[in-house]
PAKOLMAR-679416 format. One record per residue (C-alpha): x, z, y; residue number from 1. Coordinates in Angstrom, 1 decimal. Each point is the difference from the previous one (the first is absolute). Layout:
// residues N
+--------+--------+--------+-----+
|   east |     up |  north | num |
+--------+--------+--------+-----+
|      X |      Z |      Y | NUM |
...
+--------+--------+--------+-----+
END
This chain:
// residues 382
+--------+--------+--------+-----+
|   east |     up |  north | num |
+--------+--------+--------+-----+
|    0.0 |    0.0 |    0.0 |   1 |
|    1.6 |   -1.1 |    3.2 |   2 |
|   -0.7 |    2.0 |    2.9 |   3 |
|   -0.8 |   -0.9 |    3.6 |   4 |
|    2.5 |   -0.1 |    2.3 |   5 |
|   -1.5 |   -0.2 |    3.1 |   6 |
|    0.6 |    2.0 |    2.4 |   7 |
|   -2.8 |    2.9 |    0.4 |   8 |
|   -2.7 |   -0.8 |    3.0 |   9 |
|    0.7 |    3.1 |    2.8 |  10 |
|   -3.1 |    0.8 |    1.5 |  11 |
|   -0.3 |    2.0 |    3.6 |  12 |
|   -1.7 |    3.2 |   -0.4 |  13 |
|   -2.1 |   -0.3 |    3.0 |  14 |
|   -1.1 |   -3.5 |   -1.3 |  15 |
|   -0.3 |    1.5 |   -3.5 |  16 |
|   -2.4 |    2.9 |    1.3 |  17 |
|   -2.4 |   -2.9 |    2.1 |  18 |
|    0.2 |   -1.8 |   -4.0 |  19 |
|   -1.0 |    3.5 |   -1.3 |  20 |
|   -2.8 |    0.0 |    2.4 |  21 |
|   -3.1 |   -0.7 |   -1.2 |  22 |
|   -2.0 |   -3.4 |    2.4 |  23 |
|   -3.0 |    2.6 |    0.9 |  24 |
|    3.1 |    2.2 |    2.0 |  25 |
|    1.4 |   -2.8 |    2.0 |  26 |
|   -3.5 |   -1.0 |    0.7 |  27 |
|   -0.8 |    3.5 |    1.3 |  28 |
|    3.1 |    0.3 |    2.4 |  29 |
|   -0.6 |   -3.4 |    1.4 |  30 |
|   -3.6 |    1.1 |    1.0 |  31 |
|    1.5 |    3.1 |    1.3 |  32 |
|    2.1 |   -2.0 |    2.1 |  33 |
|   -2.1 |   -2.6 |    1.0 |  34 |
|   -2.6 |    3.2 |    1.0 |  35 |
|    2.8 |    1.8 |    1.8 |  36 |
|    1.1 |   -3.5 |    2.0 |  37 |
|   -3.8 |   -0.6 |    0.6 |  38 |
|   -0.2 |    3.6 |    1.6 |  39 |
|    3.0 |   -0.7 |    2.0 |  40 |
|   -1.7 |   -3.2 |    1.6 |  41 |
|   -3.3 |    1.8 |    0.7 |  42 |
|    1.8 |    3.1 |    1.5 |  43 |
|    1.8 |   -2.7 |    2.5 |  44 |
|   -3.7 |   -2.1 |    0.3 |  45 |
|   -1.3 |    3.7 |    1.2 |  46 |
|    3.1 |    1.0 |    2.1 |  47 |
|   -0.5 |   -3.5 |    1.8 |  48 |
|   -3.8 |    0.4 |    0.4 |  49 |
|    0.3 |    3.2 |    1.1 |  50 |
|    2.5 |   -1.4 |    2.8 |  51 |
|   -2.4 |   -2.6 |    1.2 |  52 |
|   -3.5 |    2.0 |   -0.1 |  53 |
|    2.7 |    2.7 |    1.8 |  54 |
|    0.6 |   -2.8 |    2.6 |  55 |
|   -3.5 |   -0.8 |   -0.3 |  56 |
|   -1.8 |    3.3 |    0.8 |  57 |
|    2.8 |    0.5 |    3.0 |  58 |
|   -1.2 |   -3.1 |    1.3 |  59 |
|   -3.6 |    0.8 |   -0.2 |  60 |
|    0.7 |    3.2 |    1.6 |  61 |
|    1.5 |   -1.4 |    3.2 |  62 |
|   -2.4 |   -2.6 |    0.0 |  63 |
|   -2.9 |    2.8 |    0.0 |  64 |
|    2.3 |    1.5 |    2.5 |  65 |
|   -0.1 |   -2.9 |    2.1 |  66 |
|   -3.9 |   -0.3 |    0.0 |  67 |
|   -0.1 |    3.8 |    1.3 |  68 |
|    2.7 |   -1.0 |    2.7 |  69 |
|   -2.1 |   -3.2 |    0.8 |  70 |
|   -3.2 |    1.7 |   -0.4 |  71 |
|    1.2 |    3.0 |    2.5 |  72 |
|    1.3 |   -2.2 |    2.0 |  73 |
|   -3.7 |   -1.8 |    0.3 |  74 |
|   -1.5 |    3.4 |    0.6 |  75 |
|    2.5 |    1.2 |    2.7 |  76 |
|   -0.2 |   -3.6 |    1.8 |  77 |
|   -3.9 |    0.3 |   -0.3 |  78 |
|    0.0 |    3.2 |    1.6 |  79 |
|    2.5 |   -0.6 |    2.7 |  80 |
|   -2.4 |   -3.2 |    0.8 |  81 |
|   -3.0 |    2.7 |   -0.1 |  82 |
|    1.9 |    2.7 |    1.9 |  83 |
|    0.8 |   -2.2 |    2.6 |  84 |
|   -3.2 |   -1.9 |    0.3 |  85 |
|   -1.7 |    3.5 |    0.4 |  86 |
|    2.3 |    1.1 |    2.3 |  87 |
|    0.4 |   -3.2 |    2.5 |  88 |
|   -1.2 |    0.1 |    3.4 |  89 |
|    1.5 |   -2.7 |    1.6 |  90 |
|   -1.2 |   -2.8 |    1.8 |  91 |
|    0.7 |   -3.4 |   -1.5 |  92 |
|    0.3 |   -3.1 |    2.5 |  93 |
|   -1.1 |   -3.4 |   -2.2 |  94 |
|    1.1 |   -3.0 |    1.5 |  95 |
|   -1.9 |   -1.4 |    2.9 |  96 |
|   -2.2 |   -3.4 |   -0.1 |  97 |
|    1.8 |   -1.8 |    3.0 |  98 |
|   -0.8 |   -3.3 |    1.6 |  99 |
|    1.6 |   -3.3 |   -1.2 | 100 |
|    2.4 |   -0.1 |    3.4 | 101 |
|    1.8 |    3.0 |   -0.8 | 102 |
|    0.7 |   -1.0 |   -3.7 | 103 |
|    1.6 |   -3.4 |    1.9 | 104 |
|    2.4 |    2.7 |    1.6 | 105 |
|   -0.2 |    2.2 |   -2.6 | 106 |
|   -1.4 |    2.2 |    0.9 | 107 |
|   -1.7 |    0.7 |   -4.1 | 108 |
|   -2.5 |    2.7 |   -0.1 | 109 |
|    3.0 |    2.4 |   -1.6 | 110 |
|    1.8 |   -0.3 |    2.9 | 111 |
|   -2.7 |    1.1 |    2.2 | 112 |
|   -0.9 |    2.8 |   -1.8 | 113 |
|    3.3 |    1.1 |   -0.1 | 114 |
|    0.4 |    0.0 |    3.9 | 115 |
|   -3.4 |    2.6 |    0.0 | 116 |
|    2.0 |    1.8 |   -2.6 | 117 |
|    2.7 |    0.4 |    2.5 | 118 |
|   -2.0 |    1.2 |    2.9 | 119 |
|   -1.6 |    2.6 |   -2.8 | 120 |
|    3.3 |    1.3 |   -0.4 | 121 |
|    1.1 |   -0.5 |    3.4 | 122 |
|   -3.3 |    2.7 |    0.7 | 123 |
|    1.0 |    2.3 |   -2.8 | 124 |
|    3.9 |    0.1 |    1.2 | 125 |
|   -1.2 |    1.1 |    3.7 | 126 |
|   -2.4 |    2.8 |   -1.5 | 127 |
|    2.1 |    3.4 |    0.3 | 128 |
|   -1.3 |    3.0 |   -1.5 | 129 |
|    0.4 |    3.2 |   -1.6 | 130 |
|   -2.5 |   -0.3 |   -1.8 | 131 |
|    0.3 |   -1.0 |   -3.7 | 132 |
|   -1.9 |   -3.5 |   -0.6 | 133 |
|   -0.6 |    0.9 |   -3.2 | 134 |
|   -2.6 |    2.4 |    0.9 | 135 |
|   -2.0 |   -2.3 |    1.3 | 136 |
|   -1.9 |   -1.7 |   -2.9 | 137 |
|   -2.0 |   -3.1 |    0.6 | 138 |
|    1.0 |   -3.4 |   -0.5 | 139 |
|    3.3 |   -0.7 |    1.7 | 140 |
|    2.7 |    3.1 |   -0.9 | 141 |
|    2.7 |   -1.5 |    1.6 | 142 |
|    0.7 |   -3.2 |   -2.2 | 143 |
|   -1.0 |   -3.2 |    0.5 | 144 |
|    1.2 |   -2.9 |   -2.6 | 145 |
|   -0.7 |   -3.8 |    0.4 | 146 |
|   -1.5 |   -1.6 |   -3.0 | 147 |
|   -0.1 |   -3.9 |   -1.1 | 148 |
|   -1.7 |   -0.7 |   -2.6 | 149 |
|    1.5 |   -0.6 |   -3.0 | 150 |
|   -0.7 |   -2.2 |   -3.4 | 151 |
|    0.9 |    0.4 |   -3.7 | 152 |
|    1.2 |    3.7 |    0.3 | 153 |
|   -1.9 |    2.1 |   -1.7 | 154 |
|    1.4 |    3.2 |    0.4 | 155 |
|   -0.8 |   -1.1 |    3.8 | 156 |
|   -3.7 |   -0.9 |   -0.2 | 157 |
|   -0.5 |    3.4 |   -2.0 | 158 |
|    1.6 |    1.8 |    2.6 | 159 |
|   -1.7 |   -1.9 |    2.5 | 160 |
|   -3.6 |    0.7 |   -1.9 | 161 |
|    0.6 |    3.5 |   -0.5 | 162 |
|    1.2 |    0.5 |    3.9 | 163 |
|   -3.7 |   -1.8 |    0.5 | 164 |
|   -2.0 |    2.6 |   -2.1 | 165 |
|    2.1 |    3.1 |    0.4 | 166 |
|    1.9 |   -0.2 |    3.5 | 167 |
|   -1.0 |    0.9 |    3.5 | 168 |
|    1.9 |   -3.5 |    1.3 | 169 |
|   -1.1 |   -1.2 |    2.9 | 170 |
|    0.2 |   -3.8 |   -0.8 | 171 |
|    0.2 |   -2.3 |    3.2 | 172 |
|   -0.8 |   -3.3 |    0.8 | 173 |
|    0.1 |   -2.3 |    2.9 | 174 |
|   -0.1 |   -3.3 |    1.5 | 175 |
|    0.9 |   -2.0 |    3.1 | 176 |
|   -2.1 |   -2.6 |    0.8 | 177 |
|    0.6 |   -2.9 |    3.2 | 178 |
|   -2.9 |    0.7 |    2.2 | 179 |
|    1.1 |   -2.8 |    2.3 | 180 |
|    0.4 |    1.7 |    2.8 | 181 |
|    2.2 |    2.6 |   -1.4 | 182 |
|    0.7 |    2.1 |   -3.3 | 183 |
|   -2.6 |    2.6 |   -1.8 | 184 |
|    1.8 |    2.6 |   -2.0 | 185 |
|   -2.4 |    1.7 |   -2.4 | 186 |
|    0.9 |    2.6 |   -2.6 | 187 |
|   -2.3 |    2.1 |   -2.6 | 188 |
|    0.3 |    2.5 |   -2.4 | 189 |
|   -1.6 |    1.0 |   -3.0 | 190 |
|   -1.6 |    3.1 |    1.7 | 191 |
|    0.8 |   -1.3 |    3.5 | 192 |
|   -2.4 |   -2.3 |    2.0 | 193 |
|    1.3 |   -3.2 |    1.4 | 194 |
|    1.4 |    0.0 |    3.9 | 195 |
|    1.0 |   -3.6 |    1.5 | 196 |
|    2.9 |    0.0 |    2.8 | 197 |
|   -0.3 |   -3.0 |    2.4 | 198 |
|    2.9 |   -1.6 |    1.6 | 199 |
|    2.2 |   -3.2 |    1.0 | 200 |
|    1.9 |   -2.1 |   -2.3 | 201 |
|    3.5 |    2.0 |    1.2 | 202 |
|   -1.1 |    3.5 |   -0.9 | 203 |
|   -0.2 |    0.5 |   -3.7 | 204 |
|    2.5 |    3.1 |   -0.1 | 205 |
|   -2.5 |    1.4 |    2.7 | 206 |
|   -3.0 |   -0.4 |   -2.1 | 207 |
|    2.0 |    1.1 |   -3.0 | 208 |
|    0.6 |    3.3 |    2.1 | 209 |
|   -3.1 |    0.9 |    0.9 | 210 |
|   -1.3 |   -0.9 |   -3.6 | 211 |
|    2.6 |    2.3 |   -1.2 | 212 |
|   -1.2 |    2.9 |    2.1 | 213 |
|   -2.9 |   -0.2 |   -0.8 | 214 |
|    0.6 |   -0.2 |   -3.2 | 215 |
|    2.2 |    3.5 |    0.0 | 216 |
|   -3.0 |    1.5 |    2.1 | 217 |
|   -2.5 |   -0.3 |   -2.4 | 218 |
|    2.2 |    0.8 |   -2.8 | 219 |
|    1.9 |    2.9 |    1.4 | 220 |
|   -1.3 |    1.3 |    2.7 | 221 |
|    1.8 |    3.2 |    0.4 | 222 |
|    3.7 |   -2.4 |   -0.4 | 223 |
|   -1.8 |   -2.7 |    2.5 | 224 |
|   -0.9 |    3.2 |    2.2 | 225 |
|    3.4 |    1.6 |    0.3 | 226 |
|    1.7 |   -3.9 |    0.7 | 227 |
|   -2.3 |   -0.3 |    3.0 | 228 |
|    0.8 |    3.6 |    1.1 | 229 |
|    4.2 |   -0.3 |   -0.3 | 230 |
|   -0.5 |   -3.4 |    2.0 | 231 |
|   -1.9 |    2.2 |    3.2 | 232 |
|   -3.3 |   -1.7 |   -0.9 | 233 |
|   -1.7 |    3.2 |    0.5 | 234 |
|   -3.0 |   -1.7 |    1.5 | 235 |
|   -0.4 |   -2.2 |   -3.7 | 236 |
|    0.6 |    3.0 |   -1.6 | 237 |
|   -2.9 |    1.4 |    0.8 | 238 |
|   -2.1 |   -3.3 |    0.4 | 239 |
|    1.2 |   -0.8 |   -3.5 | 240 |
|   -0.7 |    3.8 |   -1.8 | 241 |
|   -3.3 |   -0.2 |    2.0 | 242 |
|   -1.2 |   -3.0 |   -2.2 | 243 |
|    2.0 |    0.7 |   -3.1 | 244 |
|   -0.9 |    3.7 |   -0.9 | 245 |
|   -3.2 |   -1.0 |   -1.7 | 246 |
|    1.3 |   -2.4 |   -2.2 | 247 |
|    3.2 |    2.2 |   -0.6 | 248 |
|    0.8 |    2.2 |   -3.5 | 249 |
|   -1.0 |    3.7 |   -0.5 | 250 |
|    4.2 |   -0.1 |   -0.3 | 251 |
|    0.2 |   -2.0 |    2.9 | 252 |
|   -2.0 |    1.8 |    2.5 | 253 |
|    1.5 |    2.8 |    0.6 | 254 |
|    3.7 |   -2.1 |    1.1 | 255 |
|   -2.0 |   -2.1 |    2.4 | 256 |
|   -1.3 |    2.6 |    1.4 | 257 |
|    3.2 |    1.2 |    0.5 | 258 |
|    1.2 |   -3.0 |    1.6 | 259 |
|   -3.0 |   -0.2 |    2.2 | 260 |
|    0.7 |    3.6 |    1.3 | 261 |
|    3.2 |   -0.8 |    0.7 | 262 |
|   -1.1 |   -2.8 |    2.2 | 263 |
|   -2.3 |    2.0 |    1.9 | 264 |
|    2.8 |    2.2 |    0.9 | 265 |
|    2.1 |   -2.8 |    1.3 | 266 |
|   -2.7 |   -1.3 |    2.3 | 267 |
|   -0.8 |    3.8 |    1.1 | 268 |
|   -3.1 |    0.6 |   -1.5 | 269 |
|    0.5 |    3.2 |   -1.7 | 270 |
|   -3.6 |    1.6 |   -0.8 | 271 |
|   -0.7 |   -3.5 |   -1.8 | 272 |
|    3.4 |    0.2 |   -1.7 | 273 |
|   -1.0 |    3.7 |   -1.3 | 274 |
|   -2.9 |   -1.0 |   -1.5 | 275 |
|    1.9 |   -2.8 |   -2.0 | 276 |
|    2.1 |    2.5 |   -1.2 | 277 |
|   -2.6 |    2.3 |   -1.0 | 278 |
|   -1.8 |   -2.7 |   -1.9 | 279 |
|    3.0 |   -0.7 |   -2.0 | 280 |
|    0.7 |    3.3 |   -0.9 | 281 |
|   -4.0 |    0.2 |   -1.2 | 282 |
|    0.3 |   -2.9 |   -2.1 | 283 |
|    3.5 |    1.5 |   -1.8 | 284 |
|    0.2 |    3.7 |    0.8 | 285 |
|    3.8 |   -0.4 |   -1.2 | 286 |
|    0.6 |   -2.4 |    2.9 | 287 |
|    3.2 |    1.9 |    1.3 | 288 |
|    0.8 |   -3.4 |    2.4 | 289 |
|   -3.5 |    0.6 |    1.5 | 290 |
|    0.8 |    3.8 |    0.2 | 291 |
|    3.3 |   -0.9 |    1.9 | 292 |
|   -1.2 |   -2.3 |    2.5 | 293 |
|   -2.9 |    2.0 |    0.7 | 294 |
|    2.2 |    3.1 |    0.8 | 295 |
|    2.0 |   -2.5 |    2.1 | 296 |
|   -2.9 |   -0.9 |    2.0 | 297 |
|   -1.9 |    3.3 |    0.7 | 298 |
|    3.9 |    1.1 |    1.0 | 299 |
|    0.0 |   -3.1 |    2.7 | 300 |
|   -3.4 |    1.2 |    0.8 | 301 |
|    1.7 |    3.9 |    1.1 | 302 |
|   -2.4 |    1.0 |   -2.6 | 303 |
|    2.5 |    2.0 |   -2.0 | 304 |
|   -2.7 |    2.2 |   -1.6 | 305 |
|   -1.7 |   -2.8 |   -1.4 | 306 |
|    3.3 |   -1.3 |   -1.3 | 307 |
|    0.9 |    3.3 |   -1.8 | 308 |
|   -3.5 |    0.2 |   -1.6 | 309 |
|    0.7 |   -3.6 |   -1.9 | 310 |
|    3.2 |    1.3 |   -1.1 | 311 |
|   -1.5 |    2.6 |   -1.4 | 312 |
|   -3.0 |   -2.0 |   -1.7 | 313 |
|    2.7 |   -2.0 |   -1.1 | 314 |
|    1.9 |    3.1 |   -1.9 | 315 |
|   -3.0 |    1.3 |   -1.1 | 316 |
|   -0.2 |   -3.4 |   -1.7 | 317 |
|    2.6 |   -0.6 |   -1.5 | 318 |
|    0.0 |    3.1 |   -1.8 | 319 |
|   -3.3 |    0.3 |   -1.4 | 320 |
|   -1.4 |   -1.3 |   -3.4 | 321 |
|    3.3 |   -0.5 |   -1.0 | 322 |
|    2.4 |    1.5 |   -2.8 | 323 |
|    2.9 |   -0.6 |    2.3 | 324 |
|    0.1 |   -0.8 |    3.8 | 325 |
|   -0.6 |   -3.7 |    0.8 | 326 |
|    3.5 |   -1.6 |    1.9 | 327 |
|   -0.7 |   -0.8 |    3.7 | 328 |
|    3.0 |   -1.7 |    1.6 | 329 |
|    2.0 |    2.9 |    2.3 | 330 |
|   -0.3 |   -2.1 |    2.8 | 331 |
|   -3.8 |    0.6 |   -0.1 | 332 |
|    0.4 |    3.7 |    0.3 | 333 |
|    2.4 |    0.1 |    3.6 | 334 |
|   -3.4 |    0.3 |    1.9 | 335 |
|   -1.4 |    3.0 |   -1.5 | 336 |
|    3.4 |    1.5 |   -0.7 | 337 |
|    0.7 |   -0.6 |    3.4 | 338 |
|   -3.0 |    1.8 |    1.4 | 339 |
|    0.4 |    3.2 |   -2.8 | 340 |
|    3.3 |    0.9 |    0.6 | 341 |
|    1.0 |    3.7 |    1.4 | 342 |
|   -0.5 |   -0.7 |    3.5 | 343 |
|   -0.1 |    3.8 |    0.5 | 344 |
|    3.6 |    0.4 |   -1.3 | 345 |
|    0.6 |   -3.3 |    2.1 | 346 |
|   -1.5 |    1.6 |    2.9 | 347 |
|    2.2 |    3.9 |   -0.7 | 348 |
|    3.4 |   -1.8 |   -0.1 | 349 |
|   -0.7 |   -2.5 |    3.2 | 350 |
|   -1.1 |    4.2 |    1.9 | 351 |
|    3.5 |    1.3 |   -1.3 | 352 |
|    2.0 |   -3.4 |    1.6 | 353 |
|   -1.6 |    0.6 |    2.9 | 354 |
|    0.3 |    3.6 |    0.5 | 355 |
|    3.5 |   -0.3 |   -0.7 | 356 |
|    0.8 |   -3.2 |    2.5 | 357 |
|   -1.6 |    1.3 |    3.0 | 358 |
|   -3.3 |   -1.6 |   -0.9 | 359 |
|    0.9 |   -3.3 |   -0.4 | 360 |
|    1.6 |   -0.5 |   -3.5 | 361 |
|    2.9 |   -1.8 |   -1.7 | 362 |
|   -1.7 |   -3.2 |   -0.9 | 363 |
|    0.8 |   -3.3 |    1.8 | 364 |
|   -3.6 |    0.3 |    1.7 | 365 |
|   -2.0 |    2.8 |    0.8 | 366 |
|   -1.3 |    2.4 |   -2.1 | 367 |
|   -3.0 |    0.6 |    1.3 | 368 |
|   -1.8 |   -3.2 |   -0.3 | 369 |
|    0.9 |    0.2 |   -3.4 | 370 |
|   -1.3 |    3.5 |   -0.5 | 371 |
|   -3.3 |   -0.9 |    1.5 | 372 |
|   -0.4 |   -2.4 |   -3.3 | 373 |
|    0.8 |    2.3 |   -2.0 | 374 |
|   -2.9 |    2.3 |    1.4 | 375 |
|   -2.2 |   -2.9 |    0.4 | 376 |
|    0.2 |   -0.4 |   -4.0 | 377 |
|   -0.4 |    3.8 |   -1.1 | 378 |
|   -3.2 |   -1.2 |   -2.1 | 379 |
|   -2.0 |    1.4 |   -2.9 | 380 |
|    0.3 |   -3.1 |   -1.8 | 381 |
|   -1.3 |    1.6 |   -3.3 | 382 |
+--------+--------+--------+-----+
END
């Protein structure tokens, strides 16, 4: 028997064990693996969607923040545009209808409504007062605004609608029209009645100024009042509060009155003065202007008694009905402080100067004038 030679087959272990292995083991670890891969690819599927809904709900966030901002936004533009419409009092010059001539030089209704806009201005700039404007409420407050009309705006025609509904405008409209043998100037207002100024072809700014007075007249009659009054037209003054009173504000009133006293007093009529002054200190017992002046006058009037009695109505009023002492300006008190002050100490020390300098005093004048004042004011006043 021959034996075989060949050399004996040398087998690796590892690759011996798979032989060992029975096929329904490797078929079990390749599912494994295939499992274990397959869970590997979802985990990274998740971990990806998870990054993009992440994205996704951080841009759905900001977009829902940017609805709030817009919607806040929408609110707080709404109510500025409600706030002011409620709030406006100013008069509002619309263009003028002008004749076909002056849109040959033109002269466009804009531009003429601008030049009334200036002498409104011009009328407001030469009115000086202490006097806050604000407290004055009708329909001018101390702002005036041109408006043209404008198209395709929106935000503008809402503004504009709620300023119509809401506002106390005072919306004005005019026209100039070639009469042939000279200009007519007519302006209106929504609660003003027409008035028509007549002149020649050369005096449009005339016309516009005496449209514009009359304009701040009947709008603010206490402002129109004071501008007549710091120009020396104490005559108009009264003329003008005369006609206007009626028509004037509770608010109003009690200013012109004022105004009109003060008039009276330049022209010399004190006892008609008075009454003014008294009048407005009836309509608004916390006048203290009307207080003032009145003191002022009764004083001009040697009727210090009387003067000293409205000082003290005054103090009685500012102090009662109140938790704290109403504020009247110091300046208001120098007449009644004047008259109260210790005229007996006064009148002691001006007897000791002169007993000591032989009856005559140190002073640069004489004393004794001055001590005869003194006497002459030892009052009761309480």
């Amino acid at each position: 028997m021959v034996e075989d030679e060949r050399p004996e087959l040398q087998v690796e272990p590892t690759v011996a064990g798979l032989a060992a292995v029975p096929p329904e083991a490797v078929n079990s670890q390749d599912l494994t693996n295939n499992l274990a891969q397959e869970q590997i690819e979802l985990f990274r599927m998740q971990k990806a969607h998870l990054r993009v809904q992440h994205v996704r709900e951080r841009l759905l966030i900001a977009f829902d923040l940017g609805l709030a901002v817009g919607a806040l936004i929408i609110l707080t533009l709404a109510g500025a545009l409600f706030w002011s419409a409620v709030e406006s009092h100013s008069v509002v010059i619309n263009a003028f209808d002008v004749p076909a001539s002056y849109l040959a030089q033109g002269l466009t209704g804009k531009v003429v409504a601008s030049e009334l806009l200036d002498q409104l201005r011009y009328l407001q700039d030469a009115t000086r007062t202490t006097q806050s404007k604000r407290s004055v409420e009708d329909a001018w407050s101390n702002q005036i605004e041109l408006q043209i009309p404008d198209s395709g705006i929106s935000i503008a025609e809402l503004e504009s609608l709620l300023h119509r509904l809401l506002s106390r405008d005072e919306h004005i409209a005019g026209s100039i029209v070639d009469a042939g043998s000279g200009l007519e100037l007519t302006v209106r207002g929504d609660r003003l009645s027409a008035a028509t100024f007549s002149g020649p072809e050369s005096s449009r700014r005339g016309l516009l100024r005496r449209a514009a007075e009359y304009l701040y007249g009947r709008n603010e009659p206490y402002l129109f009042s004071v501008y007549l009054i710091n120009a020396g037209k104490d005559n108009d003054v009264v003329q003008f509060a005369r006609n206007a009173f009626t028509s004037a504000s509770l608010t109003d009133k009690p200013f012109l009155l004022n105004v009109w006293g003060n008039a009276l007093t330049d022209l010399g009529k004190y006892k008609e003065a008075i009454s003014k002054y008294h009048q407005a200190i009836a309509l608004q017992p916390d006048f203290w202007l009307g207080y003032d002046n009145l003191m002022g006058t009764l004083v001009s009037l040697m009727d210090e008694e009387g003067a000293v009695r409205v000082g003290i109505e005054m103090e009685k009023r500012a102090r009662s009905g109140r938790l704290f002492e109403s504020k009247v300006p110091d300046a208001y008190w120098e007449n009644l402080d004047y008259y109260r002050a210790d005229w007996l100490a006064y009148h002691r020390d001006e007897q000791a100067d002169l007993a000591v300098n032989g009856g005559r005093g140190t002073a640069a004048g004489e004393d004794t004038p001055v001590d005869a004042q003194a006497l002459a004011r030892l009052h009761n006043w309480t």
